[in-house]
C-alpha positions in Angstrom: 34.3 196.8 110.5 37.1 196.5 113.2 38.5 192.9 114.4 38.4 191.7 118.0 41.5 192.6 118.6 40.9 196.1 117.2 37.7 197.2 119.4 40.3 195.2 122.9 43.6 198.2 121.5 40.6 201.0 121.4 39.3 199.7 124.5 42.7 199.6 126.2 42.7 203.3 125.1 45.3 204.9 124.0 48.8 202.8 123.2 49.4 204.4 120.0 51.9 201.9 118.5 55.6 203.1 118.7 59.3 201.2 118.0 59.8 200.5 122.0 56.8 198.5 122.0 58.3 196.3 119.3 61.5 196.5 121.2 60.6 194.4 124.1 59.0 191.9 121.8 62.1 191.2 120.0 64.4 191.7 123.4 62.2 188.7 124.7 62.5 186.9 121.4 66.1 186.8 121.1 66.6 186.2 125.1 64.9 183.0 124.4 66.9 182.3 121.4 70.1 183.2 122.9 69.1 180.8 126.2 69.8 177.6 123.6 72.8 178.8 121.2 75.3 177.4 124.0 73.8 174.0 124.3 71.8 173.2 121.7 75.1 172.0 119.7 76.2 169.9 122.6 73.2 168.0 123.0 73.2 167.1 119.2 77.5 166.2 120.1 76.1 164.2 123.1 73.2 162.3 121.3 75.9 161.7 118.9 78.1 160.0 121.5 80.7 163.0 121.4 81.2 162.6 118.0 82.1 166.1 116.9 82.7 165.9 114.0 79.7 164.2 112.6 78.1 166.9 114.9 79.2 169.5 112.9 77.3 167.6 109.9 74.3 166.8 111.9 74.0 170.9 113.0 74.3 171.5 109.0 71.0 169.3 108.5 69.2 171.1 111.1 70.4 174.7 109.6 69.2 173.9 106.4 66.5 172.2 107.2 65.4 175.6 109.1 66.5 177.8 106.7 64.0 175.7 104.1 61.2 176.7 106.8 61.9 180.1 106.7 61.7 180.3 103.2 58.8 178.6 102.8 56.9 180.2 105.6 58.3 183.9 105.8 56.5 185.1 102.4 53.1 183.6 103.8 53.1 185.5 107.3 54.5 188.9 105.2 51.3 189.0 103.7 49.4 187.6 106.1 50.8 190.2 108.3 49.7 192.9 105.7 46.3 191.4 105.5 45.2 191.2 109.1 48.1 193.4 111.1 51.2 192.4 112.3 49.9 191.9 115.8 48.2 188.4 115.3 51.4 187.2 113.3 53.7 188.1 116.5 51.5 186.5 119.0 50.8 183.5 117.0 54.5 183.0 116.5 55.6 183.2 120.2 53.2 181.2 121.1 54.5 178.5 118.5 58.1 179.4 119.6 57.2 178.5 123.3 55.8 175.2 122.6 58.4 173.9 120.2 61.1 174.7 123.0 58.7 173.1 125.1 59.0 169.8 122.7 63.2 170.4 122.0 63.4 170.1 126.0 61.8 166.7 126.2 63.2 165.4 123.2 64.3 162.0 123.5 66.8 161.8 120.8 68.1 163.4 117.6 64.8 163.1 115.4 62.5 164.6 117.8 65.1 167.3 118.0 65.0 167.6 114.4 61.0 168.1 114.3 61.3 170.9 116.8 64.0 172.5 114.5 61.6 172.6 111.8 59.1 174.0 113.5 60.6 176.6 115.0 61.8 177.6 111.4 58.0 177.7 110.4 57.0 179.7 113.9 59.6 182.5 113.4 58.9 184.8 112.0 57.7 187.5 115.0 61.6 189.3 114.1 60.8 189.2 110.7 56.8 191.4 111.5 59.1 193.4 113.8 60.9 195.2 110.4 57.9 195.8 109.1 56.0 196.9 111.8 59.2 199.6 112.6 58.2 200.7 109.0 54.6 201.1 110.1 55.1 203.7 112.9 58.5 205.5 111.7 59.0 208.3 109.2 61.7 207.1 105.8 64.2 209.4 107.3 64.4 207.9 110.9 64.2 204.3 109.9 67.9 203.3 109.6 67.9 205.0 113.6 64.9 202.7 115.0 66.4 199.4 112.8 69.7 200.2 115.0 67.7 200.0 118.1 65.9 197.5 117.4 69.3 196.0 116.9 70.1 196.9 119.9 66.9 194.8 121.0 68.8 192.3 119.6 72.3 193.1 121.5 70.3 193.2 124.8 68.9 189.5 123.8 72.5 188.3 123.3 74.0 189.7 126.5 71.4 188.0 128.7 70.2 184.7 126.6 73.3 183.0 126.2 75.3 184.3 129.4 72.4 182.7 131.4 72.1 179.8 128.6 75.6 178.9 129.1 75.7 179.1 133.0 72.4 176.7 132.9 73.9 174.4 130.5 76.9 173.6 132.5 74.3 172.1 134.6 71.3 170.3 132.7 71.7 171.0 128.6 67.9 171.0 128.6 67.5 173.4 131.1 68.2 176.7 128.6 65.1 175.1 126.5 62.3 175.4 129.6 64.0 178.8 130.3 63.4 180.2 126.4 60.0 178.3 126.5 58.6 180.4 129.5 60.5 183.6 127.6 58.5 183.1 124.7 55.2 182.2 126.2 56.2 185.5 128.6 56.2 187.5 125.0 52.9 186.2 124.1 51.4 187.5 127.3 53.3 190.6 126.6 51.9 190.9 123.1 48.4 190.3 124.2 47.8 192.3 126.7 50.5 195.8 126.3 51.6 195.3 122.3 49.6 198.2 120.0 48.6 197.1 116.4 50.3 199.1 114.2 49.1 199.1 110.6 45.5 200.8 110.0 43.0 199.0 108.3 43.0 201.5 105.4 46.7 200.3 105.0 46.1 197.2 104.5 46.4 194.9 101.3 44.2 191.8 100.3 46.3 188.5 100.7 47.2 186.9 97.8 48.8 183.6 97.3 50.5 184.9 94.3 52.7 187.4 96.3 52.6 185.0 99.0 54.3 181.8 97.9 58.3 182.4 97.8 58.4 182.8 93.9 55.9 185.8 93.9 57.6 187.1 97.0 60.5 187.2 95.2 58.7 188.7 92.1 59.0 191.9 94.2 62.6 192.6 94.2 62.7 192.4 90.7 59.9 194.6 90.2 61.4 197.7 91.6 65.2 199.1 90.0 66.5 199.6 93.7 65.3 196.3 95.6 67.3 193.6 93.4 70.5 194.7 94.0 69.6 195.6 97.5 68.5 192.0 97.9 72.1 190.7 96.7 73.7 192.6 99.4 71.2 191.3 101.8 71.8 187.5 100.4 75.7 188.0 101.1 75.0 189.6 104.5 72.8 186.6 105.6 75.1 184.3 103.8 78.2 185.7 105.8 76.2 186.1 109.1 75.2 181.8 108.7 79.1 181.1 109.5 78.0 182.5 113.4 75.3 179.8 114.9 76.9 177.2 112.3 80.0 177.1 113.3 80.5 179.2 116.5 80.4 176.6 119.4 82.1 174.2 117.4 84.9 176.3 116.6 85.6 177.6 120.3 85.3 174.6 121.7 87.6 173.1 119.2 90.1 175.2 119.0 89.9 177.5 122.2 88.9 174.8 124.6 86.2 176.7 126.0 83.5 175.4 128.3 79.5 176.2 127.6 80.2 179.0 130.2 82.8 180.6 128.5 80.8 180.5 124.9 78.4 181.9 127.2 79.9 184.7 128.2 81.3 185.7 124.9 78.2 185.8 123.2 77.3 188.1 125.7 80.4 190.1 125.1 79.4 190.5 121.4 75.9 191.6 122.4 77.6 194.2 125.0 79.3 195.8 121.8 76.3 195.4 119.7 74.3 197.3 121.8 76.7 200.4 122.2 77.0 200.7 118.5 73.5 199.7 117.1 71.8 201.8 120.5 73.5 204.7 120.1 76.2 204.8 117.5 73.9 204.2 113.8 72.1 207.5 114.4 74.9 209.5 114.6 76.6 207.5 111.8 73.7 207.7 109.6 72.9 211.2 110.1 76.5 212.3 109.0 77.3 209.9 106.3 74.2 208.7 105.1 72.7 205.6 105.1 74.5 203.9 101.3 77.8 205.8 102.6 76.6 203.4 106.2 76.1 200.5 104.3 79.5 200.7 103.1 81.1 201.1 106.2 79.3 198.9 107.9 80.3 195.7 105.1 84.0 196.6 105.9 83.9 196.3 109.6 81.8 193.3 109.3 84.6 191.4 106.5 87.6 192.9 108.9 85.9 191.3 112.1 85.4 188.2 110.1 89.1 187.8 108.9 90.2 188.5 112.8 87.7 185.6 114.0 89.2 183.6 111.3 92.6 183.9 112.0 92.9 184.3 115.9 95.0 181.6 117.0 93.8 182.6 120.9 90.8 183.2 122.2 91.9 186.8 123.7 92.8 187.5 119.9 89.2 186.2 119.1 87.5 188.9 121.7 89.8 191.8 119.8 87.3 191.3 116.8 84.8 191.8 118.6 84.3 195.5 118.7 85.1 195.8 115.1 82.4 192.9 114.3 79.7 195.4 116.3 80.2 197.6 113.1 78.5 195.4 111.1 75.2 196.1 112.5 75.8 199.7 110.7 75.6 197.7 107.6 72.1 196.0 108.4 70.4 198.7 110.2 71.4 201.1 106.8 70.2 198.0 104.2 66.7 197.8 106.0 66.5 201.6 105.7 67.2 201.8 102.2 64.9 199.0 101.5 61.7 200.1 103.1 61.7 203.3 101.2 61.3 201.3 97.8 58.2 200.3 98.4 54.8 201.4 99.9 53.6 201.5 102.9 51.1 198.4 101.6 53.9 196.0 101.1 56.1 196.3 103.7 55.1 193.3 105.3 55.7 191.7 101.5 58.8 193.4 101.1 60.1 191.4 104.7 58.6 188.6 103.5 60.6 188.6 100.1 63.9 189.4 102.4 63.2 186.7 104.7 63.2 184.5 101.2 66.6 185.7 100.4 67.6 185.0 104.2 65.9 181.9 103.7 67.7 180.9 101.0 71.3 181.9 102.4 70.1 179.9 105.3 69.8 176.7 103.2 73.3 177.4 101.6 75.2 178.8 105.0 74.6 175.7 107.3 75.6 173.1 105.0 78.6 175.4 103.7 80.4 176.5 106.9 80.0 173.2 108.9 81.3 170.9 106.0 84.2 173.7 105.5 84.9 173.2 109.4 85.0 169.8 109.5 87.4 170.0 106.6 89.2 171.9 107.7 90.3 169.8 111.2 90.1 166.3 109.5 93.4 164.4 109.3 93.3 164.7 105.3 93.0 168.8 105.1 96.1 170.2 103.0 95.6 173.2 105.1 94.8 172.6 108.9 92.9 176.4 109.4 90.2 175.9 112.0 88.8 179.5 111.4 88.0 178.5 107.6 84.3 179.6 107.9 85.1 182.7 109.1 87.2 183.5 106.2 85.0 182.8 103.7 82.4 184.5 105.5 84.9 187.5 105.1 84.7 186.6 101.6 81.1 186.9 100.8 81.0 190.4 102.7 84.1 191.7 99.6 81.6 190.6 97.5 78.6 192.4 98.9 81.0 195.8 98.6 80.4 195.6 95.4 77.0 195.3 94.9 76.8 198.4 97.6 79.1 200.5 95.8 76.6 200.3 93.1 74.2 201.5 95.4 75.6 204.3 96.7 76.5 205.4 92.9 72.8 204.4 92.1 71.7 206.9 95.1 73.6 209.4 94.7 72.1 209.6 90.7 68.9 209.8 92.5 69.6 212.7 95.2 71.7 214.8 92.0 68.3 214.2 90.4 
C-alpha cells in the first residue's frame, strides 16, 4: 500500500529523486536562516537597552536553549524520517520554520523571542533529512562529492541570506524575519509540489521509540567500531563551529566597529569561498587523497582559519582567514562520507538523527561557552584583554579533533590493507 503522497510523486510521473533536488531545499533553508544572523543579535542588544554585554549572555540562553531542542527533537524526526520518508519531515519542518519567523517578527519583547527560538530548534531539522536523503539517492563512493555540494547549497544560502539580511536590517531589524518567513513557506511550496521522495518503502524501518529518544539514538554510535570515534570528531567540529553564530556579530561589532551591513556582507564573503571549495574543490580533493586523508586536511584549515579570526586585530586581517576557513568544509563534507558507509541504508535517517544529538549536545555546550568567554574577555576585570578568545578556543577543540581523526585514518587504512 502507497501513501498519498506516494500515488501524487507517481502521478507527477517521473522526478526520480536526485541530490539537486535536495539542493534547492537546503539553498532556500539557509537563505532564510542567513536573512536573521545580522539582526537577530541586535534586536536581543536593543530589547536589552544596548546592553551588550548582557546581550552576549542573553544570545547564550537562546543557543542553548536551541541546541537542547535539537537534541531532543533531531533523533525523533531521524526515525520518523526512516518510517514514513524524508519528504513529510522536510515539508512539515519548513512549514514550522515559516511560522516561527512569522511569530520572531512580531515579537513584542525578549520572551516571546525566546519561545520562537525554541521552536525553531524543534522545527529544524529539514538540513538534518537532507544528509540522509543525499545518502538515499548517492552511491558510498560519491557521497563525500554530493555532501560538498550540498555544502555548497549551504555557501549559496550564506552569500544571499545575510548580504540581504544585513542591508534590510539597517532599516527595520524585523524586516530580515518576514523575508526568511516567506523563504521558508516558498520551500514548502517547493517541497510539495517539485521535491521527489527518496527512500522506497522496502527501505524503510519500523519507528521505534527506543532508537528514537536521544539515549537510543546515541546507542547507535556505540554499536558500530567506526561511528564512536567518528562521532567525537563530529562533537569537536560542531563544538568549534558554535563559536560562529555565538559570538560572530558581537565580536565585529565590538572590536571592528562594523555596521549590520558590513557583517552582512562578510557573511556573504565566507559563503562566496565556501562555495568555490565545497562546489567544486572536495571532489577533486577527495578523489586524490581520500576522504580520512580529507578529513585531516580539512580539521587543519579549519583550526588555522580559527586562530587567524582569533587574532586579527583588523577587520581586513579578519577577511585573510577567510579563504583558509572555506577548507574546513573539506573536513565535514569527508566526516558525513565516512559516516554513512557504517551503517545501512535502513538507518541513515537514525544515523543523522544520532549526529544531530551530538550536534545537539555541542550546541548546549558552545552557546553558553563562547559568549561567557567573550564577555570575559572585554570586561574591565579580564587579566588578558583578547577579544578573539572564542575563536581561539574554537581553534582548540579542532587540535583536538586531529587526534581522534588520525585514528581514523590509521583505523581505515587497517581496513583497505585488509
Amino acid at each position: 500500500m502507497t501513501t498519498d503522497s506516494e500515488d501524487r510523486t507517481a502521478r507527477r510521473g517521473a522526478r526520480a529523486p536526485a541530490p539537486a533536488f535536495i539542493m534547492v531545499t537546503v539553498g532556500l533553508d539557509v537563505l532564510a536562516l542567513g536573512l536573521i544572523i545580522p539582526v537577530l543579535p541586535r534586536l536581543v542588544v536593543d530589547f536589552l537597552g544596548g546592553d551588550t554585554e548582557q546581550g552576549a549572555e542573553i544570545l547564550g540562553l537562546f543557543g542553548t536553549v536551541w541546541a537542547l531542542m535539537q537534541f531532543l527533537a533531531g533523533p525523533v524526526l531521524g526515525s520518523l524520517s526512516d518510517r514514513v520518508g524524508r519528504r513529510p519531515v522536510i515539508l512539515l519542518s519548513n512549514v514550522g520554520l515559516g511560522l516561527d519567523y512569522v511569530l520572531m517578527a512580531l515579537a513584542p519583547n525578549l520572551s516571546w523571542l525566546f519561545v520562537g527560538r525554541i521552536i525553531s530548534g524543534i522545527t529544524g531539522a529539514s538540513i538534518t533529512t537532507s544528509f540522509a536523503y543525499i545518502a538515499d539517492v548517492t552511491p558510498a563512493e560519491g557521497r563525500p562529492k554530493a555532501y560538498g555540494m550540498l555544502g555548497a547549497a549551504f555557501g549559496i544560502g550564506f552569500i544571499v541570506g545575510p548580504a540581504i539580511g544585513g542591508l534590510l536590517g539597517n532599516f527595520d531589524p524585523r524586516l530580515p524575519f518576514w523575508c526568511a518567513a516567506g523563504f521558508s513557506l516558498l520551500n514548502a511550496a517547493y517541497g510539495w509540489f517539485v521535491l521527489p521522495e527518496s527512500l522506497p518503502r522496502d527501505r524503510r524501518a519500523g519507528f521505534s521509540w527506543r532508537r528514537a529518544n536521544p539515549v537510543g539514538a546515541l546507542a547507535l554510535l556505540r554499536s558500530r567500531p567506526g561511528l564512536l570515534g567518528l562521532a567525537g570528531i563530529s562533537f569537536l567540529f560542531n563544538l568549534a563551529h558554535e563559536s560562529l553564530p555565538a559570538a560572530f556579530v558581537l565580536y565585529a561589532t565590538y572590536r571592528y566597529h562594523w555596521d549590520k551591513g558590513m557583517i552582512g556582507l562578510t557573511l556573504a564573503g565566507v559563503g562566496v569561498c565556501s562555495a568555490v571549495v565545497q562546489g567544486g574543490l572536495i571532489g577533486p580533493i577527495v578523489g586524490r587523497l581520500g576522504a580520512p586523508r580529507a578529513l585531516v586536511l580539512g580539521l587543519v584549515a579549519g583550526a588555522v582559519g580559527f586562530a587567524i579570526y582569533g587574532l586579527a586585530e583588523t577587520g581586513p586581517l579578519f577577511w585573510v582567514g577567510m579563504p583558509v576557513m572555506a577548507f574546513w568544509g573539506v573536513a565535514g563534507a569527508a566526516l558525513q562520507g565516512i559516516a554513512s558507509t557504517e551503517v545501512d541504508p535502513t538507518e541513515q535517517g537514525q544515523l543523522q538523527g544520532a549526529l544531530q544529538s551530538v550536534r545537539g549536545i555541542a550546541g548546549l555546550i558552545g552557546p553558553g561557552l563562547y559568549t561567557l568567554a567573550f564577555a570575559y574577555a572585554i570586561g574591565a576585570g579580564a587579566d588578558w584583554h583578547q577579544p578573539g578568545l572564542p575563536y581561539l578556543i574554537a581553534a582548540l577543540c579542532l587540535v583536538a579533533a586531529l587526534g581522534l581523526a588520525g585514528a581514523t585514518v590509521r583505523r581505515r587504512r587497517a581496513i583497505e590493507a585488509t
